[in-house]
C-alpha positions as CSV (number, residue, x, y, z in Angstrom):
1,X,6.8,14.9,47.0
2,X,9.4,12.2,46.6
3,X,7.4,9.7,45.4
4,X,5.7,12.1,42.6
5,X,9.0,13.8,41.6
6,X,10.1,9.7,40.8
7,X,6.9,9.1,39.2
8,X,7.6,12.1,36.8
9,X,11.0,11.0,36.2
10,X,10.0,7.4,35.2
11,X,7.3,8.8,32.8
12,X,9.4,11.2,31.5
13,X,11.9,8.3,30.6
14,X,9.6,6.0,29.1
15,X,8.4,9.1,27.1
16,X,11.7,9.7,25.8
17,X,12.5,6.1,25.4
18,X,8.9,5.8,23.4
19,X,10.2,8.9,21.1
20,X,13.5,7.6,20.6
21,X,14.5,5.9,17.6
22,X,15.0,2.4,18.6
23,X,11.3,3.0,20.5
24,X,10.0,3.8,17.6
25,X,11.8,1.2,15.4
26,X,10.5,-1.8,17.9
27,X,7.0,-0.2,17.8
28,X,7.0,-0.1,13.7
29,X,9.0,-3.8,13.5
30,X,5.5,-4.9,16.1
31,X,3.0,-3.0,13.9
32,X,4.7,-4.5,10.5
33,X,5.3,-7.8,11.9
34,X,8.8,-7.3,10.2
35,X,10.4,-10.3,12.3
36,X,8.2,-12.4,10.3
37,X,8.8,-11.0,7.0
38,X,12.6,-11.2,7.8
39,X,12.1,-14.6,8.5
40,X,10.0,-15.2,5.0
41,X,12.9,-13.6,3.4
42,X,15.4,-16.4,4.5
43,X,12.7,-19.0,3.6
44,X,12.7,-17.8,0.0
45,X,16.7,-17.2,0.2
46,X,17.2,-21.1,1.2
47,X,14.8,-21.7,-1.4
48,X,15.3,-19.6,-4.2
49,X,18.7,-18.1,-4.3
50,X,20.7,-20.8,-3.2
51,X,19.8,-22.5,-6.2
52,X,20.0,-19.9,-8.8
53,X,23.8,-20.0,-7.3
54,X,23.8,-23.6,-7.7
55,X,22.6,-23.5,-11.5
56,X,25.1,-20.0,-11.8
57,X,27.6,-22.6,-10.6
58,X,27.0,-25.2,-13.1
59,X,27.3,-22.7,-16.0
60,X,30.7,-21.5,-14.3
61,X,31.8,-25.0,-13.9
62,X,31.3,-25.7,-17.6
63,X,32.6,-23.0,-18.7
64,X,35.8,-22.1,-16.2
65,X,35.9,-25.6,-14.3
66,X,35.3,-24.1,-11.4
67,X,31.9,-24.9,-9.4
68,X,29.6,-23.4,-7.2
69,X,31.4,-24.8,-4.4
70,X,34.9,-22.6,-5.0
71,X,33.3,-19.8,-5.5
72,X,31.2,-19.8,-2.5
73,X,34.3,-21.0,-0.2
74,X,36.3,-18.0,-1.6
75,X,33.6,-15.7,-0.9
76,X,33.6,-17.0,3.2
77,X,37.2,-17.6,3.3
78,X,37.1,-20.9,4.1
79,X,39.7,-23.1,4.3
80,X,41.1,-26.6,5.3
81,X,37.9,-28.8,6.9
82,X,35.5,-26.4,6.4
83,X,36.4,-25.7,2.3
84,X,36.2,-29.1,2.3
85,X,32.9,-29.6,3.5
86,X,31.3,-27.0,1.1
87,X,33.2,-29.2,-1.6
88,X,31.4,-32.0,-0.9
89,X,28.2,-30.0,-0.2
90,X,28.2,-29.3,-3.7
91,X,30.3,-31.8,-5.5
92,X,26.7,-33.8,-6.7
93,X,26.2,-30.6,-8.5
94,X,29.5,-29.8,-10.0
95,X,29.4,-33.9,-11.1
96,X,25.7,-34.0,-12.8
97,X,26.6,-30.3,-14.1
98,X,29.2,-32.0,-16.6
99,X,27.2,-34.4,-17.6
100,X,24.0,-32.5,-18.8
101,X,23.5,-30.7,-22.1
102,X,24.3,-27.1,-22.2
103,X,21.1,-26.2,-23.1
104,X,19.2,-28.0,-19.7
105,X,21.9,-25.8,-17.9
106,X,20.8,-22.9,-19.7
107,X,16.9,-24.2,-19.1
108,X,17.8,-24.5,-15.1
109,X,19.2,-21.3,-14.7
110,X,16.3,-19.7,-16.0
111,X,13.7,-22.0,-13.9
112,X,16.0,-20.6,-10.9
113,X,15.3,-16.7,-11.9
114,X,11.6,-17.2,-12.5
115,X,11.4,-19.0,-8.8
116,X,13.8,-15.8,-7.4
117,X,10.8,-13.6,-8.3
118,X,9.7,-14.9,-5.3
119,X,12.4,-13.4,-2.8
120,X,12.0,-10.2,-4.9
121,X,7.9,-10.3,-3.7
122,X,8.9,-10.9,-0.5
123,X,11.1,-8.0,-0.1
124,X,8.6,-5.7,-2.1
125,X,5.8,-6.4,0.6
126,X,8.1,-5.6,3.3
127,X,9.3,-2.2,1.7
128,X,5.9,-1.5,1.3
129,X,5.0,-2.2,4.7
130,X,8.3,-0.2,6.3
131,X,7.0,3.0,3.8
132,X,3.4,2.6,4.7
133,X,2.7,2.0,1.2
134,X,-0.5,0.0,-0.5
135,X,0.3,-3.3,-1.8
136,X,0.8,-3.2,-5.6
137,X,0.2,-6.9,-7.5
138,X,-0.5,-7.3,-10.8
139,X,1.5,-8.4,-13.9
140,X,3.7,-5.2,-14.1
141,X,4.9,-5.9,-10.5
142,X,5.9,-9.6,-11.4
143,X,7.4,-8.0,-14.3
144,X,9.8,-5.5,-11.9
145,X,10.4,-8.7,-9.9
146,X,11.3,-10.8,-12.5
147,X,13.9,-8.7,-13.9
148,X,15.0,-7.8,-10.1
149,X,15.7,-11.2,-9.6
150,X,17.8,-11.3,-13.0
151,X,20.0,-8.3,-11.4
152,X,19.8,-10.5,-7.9
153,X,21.8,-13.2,-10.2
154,X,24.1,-10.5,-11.5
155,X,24.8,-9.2,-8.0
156,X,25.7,-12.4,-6.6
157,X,27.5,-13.3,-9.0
158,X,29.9,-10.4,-8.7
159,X,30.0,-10.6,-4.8
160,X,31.3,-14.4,-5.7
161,X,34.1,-13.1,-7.7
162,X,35.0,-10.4,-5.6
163,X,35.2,-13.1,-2.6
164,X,38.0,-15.1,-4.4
165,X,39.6,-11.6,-5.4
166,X,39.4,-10.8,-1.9
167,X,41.2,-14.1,-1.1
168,X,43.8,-13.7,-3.1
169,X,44.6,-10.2,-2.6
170,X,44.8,-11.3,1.3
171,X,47.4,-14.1,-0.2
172,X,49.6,-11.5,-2.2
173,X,49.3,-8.0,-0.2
174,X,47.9,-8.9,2.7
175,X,45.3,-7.2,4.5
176,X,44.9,-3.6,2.3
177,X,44.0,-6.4,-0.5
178,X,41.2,-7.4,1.4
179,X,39.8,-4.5,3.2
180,X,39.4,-2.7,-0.6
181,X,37.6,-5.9,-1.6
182,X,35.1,-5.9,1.5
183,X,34.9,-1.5,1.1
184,X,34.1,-2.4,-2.7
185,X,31.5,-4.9,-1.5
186,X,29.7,-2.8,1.1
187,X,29.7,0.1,-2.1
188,X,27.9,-2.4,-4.5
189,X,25.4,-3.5,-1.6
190,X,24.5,0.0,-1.1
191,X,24.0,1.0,-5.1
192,X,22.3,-2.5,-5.7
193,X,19.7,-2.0,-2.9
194,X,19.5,2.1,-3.0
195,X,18.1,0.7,-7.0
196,X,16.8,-2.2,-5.6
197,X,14.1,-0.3,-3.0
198,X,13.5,2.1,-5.6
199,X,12.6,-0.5,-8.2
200,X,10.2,-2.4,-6.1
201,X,8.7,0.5,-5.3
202,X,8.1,1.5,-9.1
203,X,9.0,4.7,-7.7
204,X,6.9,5.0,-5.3
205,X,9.7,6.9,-3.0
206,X,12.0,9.0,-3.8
207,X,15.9,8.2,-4.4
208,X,17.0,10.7,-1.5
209,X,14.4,8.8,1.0
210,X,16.0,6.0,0.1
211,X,19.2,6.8,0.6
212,X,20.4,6.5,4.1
213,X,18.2,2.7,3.9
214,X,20.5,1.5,1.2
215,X,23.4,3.1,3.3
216,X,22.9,1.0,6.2
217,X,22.6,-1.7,4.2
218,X,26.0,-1.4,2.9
219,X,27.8,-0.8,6.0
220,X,25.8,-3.3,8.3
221,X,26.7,-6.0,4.9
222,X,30.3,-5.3,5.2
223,X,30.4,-5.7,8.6
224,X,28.5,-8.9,7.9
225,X,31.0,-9.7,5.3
226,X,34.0,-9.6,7.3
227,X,32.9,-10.9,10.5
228,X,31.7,-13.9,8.2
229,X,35.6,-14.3,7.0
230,X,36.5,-14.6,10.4
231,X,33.8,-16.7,12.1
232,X,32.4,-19.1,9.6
233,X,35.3,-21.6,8.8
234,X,35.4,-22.6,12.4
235,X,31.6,-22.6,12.8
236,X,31.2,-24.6,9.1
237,X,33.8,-27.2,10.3
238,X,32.4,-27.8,14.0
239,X,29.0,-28.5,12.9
240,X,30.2,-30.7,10.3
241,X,32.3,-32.8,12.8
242,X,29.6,-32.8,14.5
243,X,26.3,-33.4,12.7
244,X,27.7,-34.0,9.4
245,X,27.3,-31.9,6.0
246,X,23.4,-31.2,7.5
247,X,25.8,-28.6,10.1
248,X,26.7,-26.8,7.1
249,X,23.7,-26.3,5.2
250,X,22.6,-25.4,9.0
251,X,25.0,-22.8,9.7
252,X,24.6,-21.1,6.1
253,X,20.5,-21.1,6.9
254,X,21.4,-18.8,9.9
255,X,24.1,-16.8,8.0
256,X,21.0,-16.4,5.5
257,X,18.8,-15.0,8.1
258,X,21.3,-12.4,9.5
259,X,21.8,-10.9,6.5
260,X,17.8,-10.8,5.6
261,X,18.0,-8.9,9.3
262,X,20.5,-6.7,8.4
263,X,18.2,-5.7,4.9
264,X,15.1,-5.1,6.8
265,X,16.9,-3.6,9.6
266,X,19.1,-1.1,7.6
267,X,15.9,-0.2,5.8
268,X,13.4,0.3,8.4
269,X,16.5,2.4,10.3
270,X,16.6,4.8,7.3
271,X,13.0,5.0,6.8
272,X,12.6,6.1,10.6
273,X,15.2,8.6,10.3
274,X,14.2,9.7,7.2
275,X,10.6,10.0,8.9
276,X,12.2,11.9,12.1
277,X,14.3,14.8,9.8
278,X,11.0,14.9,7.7
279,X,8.5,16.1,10.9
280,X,11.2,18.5,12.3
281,X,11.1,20.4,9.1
282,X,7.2,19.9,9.2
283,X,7.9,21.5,12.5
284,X,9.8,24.1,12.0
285,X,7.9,25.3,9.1
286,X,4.3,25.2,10.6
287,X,5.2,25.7,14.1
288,X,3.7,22.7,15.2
289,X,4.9,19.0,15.9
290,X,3.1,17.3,13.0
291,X,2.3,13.9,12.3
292,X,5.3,11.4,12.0
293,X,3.6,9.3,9.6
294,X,2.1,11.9,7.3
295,X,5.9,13.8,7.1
296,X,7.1,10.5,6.3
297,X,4.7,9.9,3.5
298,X,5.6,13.6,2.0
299,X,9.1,13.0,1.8
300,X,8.8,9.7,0.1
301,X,6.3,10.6,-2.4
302,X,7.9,11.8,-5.9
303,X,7.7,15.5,-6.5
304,X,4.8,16.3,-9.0
């Protein structure tokens, strides 16, 4: 009687452990291969948005004297060793930058969007995949990701400028300064992927569904954001000691592939609990328990 009253409770645990959220997330991140796509997405990141800031930075360096390298020190907090090692990181660039015609600059920053079209594919499939959603391709899809990947440049080009904001706020007020900076942050991460879901999906799902995904995107960002503030200069400036400028571009790689996790992650979180409120109500309106995957589906599509 023992022995079957432990069985019971051991199945009745890994039931409730297979129903819970985080069971369900690791089950759908397995069935998605999401780990890979997260990984695809800070391929194309390294690739693909590092330079369309570099060539951002070239424009800005031409036109305020300020390079790639300032901005993006500002926006980490760096300072002392490891501000200098981003400086020389990019100091090729803010050199060659001054001494090439405005119009190349002009010619490379729009060679960098075209090639960011192909972060903004990357994150489409993956949507798609966390929504249970056909694949769309075609020209109007390269279309949306083309001029995704114009708002991409956009974005981070505000996020820049709010990190030197941020830092000198944090010089002049102190730490109210910054924490407004890093709340504003988090509230432009949230609108810019809440629109950025829903573009991708050409509509495909429904603002609301997308809602609490683009909310944890904003709040696991700023936490991103801050703890990046705090940890980075030391981590930029040990690996540099040690391994030379290669630590850097080493340790930005990684930051690059925590924050595609946190995108994913925040997504697929508010798809499943977007998916979980939308077979209760199936539930509690047909007196049955429903299909998880269908209720999902009816609260993403658009109403008629």
């Amino acid at each position: 009687m023992n022995r079957a009253a432990g069985r019971r409770r051991v199945d009745a645990g890994r039931d409730w452990l297979s129903n819970s959220l985080g069971g369900r997330g690791y089950r759908r991140i397995r069935e998605i291969d999401l780990d890979t796509h997260a990984l695809a997405l800070c391929a194309q990141q390294v690739l693909c948005t590092a330079p369309l800031i570099v060539a951002m930075g070239a424009v800005l360096q031409r036109v305020s004297g300020r390079g790639a390298s300032f901005f993006i020190a500002r926006f980490f907090g760096l300072h002392g060793d490891s501000a200098d090692a981003i400086t020389r990181l990019f100091s090729r660039f803010s050199r060659s930058s001054n001494s090439i015609s405005t119009l190349a600059l002009v010619f490379a920053l729009i060679t960098a969007i075209v090639f960011t079209t192909s972060v903004a594919a990357v994150q489409q499939r993956a949507f798609e995949l966390i929504w249970t959603l056909p694949r769309k391709i075609g020209l109007r899809p390269y279309l949306r990701q083309l001029t995704w990947a114009v708002m991409l440049g956009v974005y981070s080009g505000v996020m820049l400028l709010l990190g030197r904001l941020g830092r000198t706020l944090d010089q002049h007020i102190g730490r109210p300064g910054l924490l407004a900076v890093a709340v504003t942050q988090g509230v432009l991460t949230f609108l810019f992927y809440w629109g950025s879901q829903h573009w991708l999906l050409a509509g495909r799902v429904t603002w609301r569904a997308l809602f609490r995904g683009a909310l944890f995107v904003g709040i696991g960002t700023t936490i991103l954001f801050r703890l990046t503030r705090v940890i980075m200069p030391g981590q930029i400036a040990w690996q540099v000691h040690a391994y030379g400028l290669i630590g850097g571009v080493f340790v930005l790689s990684v930051w690059l592939m925590i924050l595609s996790v946190v995108i994913f992650g925040g997504v697929l979180l508010g798809a499943l609990v977007t998916e979980r409120r939308a077979s209760a109500e199936v539930a509690m309106a047909d007196g049955t328990e429903g299909s998880a995957l269908t209720s999902a589906r009816a609260a993403s599509s658009p109403h008629p």
